[in-house]
Backbone as a printed PyTorch tensor [residue, N CA C, xyz], in Angstrom:
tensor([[[ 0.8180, -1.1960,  0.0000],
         [ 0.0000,  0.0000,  0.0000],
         [ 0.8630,  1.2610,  0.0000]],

        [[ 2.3060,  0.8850,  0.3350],
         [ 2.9430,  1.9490,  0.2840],
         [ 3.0970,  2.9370, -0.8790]],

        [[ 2.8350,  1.8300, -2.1220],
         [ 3.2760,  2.7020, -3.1960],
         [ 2.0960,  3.2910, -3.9560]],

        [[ 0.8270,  2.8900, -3.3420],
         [-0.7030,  3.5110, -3.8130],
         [-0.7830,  4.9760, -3.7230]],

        [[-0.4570,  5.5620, -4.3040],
         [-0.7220,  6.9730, -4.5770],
         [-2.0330,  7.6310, -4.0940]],

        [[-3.1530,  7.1040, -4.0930],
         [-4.7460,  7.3790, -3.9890],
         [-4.9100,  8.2750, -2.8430]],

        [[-5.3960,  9.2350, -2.7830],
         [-5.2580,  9.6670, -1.3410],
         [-6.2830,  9.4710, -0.4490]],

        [[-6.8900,  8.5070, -0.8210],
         [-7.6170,  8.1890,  0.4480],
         [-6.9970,  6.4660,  1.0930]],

        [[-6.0340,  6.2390,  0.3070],
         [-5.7530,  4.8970,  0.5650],
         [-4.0200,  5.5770,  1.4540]],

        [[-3.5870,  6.5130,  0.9300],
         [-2.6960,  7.3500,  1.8400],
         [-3.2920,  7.8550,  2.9220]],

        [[-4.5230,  8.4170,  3.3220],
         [-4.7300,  8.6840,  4.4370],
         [-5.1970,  7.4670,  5.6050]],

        [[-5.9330,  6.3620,  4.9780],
         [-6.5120,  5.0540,  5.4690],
         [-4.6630,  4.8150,  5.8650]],

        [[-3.6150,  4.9460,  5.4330],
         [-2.3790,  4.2710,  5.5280],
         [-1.5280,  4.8110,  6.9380]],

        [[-1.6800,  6.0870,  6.8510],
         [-1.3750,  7.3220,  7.8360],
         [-1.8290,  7.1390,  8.5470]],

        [[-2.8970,  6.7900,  8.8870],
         [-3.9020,  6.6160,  9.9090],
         [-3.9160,  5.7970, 10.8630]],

        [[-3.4050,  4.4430, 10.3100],
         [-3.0630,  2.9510, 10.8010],
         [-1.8340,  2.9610, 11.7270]],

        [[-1.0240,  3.5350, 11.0040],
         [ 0.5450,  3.7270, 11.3730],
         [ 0.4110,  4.3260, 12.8710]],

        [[-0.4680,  5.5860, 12.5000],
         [-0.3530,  6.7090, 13.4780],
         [-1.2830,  5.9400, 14.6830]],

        [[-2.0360,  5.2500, 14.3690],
         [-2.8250,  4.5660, 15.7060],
         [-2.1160,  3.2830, 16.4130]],

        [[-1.4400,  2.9720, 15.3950],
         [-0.3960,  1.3640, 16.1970],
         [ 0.6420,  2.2610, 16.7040]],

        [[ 1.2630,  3.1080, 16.4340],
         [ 2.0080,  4.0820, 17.0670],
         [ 1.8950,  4.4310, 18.6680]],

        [[ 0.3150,  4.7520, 18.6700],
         [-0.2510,  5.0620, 19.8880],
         [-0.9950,  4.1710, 20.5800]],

        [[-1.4200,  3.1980, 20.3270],
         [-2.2310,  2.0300, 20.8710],
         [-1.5120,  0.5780, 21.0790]],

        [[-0.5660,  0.2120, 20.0740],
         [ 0.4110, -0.3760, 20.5040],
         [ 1.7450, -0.6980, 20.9480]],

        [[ 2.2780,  0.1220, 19.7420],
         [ 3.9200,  0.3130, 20.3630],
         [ 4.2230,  0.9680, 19.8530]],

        [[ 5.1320,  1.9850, 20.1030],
         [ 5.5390,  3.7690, 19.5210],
         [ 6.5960,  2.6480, 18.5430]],

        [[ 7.0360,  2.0880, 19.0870],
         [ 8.7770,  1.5070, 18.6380],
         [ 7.9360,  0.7580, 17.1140]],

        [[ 7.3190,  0.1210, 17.2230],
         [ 6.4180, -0.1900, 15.5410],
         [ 6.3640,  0.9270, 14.8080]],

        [[ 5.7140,  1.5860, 14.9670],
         [ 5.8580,  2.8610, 14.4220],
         [ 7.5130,  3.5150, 13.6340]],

        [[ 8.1490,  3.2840, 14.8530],
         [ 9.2390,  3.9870, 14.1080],
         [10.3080,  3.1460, 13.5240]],

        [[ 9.8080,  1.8160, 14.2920],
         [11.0240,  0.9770, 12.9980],
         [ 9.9250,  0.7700, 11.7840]],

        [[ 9.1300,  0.7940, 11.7470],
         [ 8.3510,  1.0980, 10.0600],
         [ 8.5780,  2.3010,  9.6070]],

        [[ 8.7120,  3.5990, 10.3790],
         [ 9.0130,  4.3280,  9.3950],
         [10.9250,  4.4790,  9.2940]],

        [[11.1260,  4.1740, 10.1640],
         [12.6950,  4.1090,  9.7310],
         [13.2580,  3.2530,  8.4850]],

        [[12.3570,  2.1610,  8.0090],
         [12.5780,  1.3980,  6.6480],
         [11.9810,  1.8740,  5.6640]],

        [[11.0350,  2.7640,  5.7230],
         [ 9.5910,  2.9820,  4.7540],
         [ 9.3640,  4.0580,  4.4040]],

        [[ 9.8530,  5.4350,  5.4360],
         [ 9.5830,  6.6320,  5.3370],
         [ 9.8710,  7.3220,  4.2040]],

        [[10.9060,  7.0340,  2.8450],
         [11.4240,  7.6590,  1.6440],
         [10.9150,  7.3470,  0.8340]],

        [[ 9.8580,  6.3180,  1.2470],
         [ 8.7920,  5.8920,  0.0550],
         [ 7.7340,  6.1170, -0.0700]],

        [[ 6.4900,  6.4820,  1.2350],
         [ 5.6650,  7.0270,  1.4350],
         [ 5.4610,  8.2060,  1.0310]],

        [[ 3.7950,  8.0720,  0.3530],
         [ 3.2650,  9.6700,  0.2730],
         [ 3.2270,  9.9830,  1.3890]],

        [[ 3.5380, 11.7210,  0.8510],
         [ 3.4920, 12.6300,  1.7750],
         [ 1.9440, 12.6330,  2.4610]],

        [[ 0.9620, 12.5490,  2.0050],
         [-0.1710, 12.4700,  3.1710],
         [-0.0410, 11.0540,  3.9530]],

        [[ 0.2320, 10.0070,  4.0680],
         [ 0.4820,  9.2160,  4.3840],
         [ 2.1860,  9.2990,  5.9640]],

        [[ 2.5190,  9.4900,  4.8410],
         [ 3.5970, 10.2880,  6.5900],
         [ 2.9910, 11.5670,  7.1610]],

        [[ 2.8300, 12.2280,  6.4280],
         [ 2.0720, 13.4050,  7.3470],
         [ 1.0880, 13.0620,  8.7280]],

        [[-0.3090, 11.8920,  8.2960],
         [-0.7610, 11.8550,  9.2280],
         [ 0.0530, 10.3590, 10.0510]],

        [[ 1.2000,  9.6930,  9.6460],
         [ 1.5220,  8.6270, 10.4960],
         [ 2.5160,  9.4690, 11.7600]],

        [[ 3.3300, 10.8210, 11.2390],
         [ 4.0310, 10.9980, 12.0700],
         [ 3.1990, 11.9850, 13.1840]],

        [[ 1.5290, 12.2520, 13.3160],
         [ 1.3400, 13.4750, 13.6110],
         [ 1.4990, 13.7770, 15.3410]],

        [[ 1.7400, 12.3630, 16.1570],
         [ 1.9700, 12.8720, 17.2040],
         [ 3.0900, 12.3340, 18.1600]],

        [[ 4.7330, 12.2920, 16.4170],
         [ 5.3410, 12.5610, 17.2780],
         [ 6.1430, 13.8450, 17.7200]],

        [[ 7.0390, 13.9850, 18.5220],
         [ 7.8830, 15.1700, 18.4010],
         [ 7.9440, 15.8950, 17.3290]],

        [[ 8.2840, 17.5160, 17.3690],
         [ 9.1410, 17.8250, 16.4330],
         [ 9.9670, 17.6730, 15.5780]],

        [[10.7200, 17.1830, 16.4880],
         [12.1690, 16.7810, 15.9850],
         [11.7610, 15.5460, 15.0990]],

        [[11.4030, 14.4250, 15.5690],
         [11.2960, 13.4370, 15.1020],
         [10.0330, 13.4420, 13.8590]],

        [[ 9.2710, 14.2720, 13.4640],
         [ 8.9080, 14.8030, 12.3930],
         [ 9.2600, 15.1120, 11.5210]],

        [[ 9.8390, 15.9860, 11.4770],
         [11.2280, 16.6940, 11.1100],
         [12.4350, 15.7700, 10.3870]],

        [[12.6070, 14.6680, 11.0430],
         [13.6250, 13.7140, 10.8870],
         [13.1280, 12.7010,  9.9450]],

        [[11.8530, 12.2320, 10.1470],
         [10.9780, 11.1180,  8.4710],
         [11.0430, 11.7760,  7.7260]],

        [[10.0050, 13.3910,  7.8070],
         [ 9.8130, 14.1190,  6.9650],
         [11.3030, 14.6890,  5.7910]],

        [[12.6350, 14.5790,  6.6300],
         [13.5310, 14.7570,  5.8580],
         [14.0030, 13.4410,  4.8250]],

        [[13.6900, 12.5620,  5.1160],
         [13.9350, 11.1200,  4.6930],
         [13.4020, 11.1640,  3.5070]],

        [[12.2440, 11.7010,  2.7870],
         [11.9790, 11.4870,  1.8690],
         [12.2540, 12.5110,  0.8120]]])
């Protein structure tokens, strides 16, 4: 799904990320985006990274 362009299948994607992030393990989250993040649409990282840090926003968001 990573490479689905669609933006509702990017936001359904963002969404997932950003809730296993917070509901199960932050560390899922960021070792998926630490492998994945330069490939993802930008709405798709936008809403997976939205609650972490700055910095660490900042830091996917540069990845791609």
């Amino acid at each position: 799904m990573v490479g689905d362009r669609r933006d509702l299948i990017q936001k359904a994607l963002g969404w997932m990320l950003r809730e296993a992030g917070k509901r199960v393990d932050r560390a899922v989250l960021t070792d998926y985006l630490d492998g994945h993040a330069a490939q993802m649409g930008r709405t798709a990282l936008s809403y997976a990274v939205e609650h972490l840090s700055p910095e660490e926003r900042a830091r996917y968001r540069a990845m791609r």
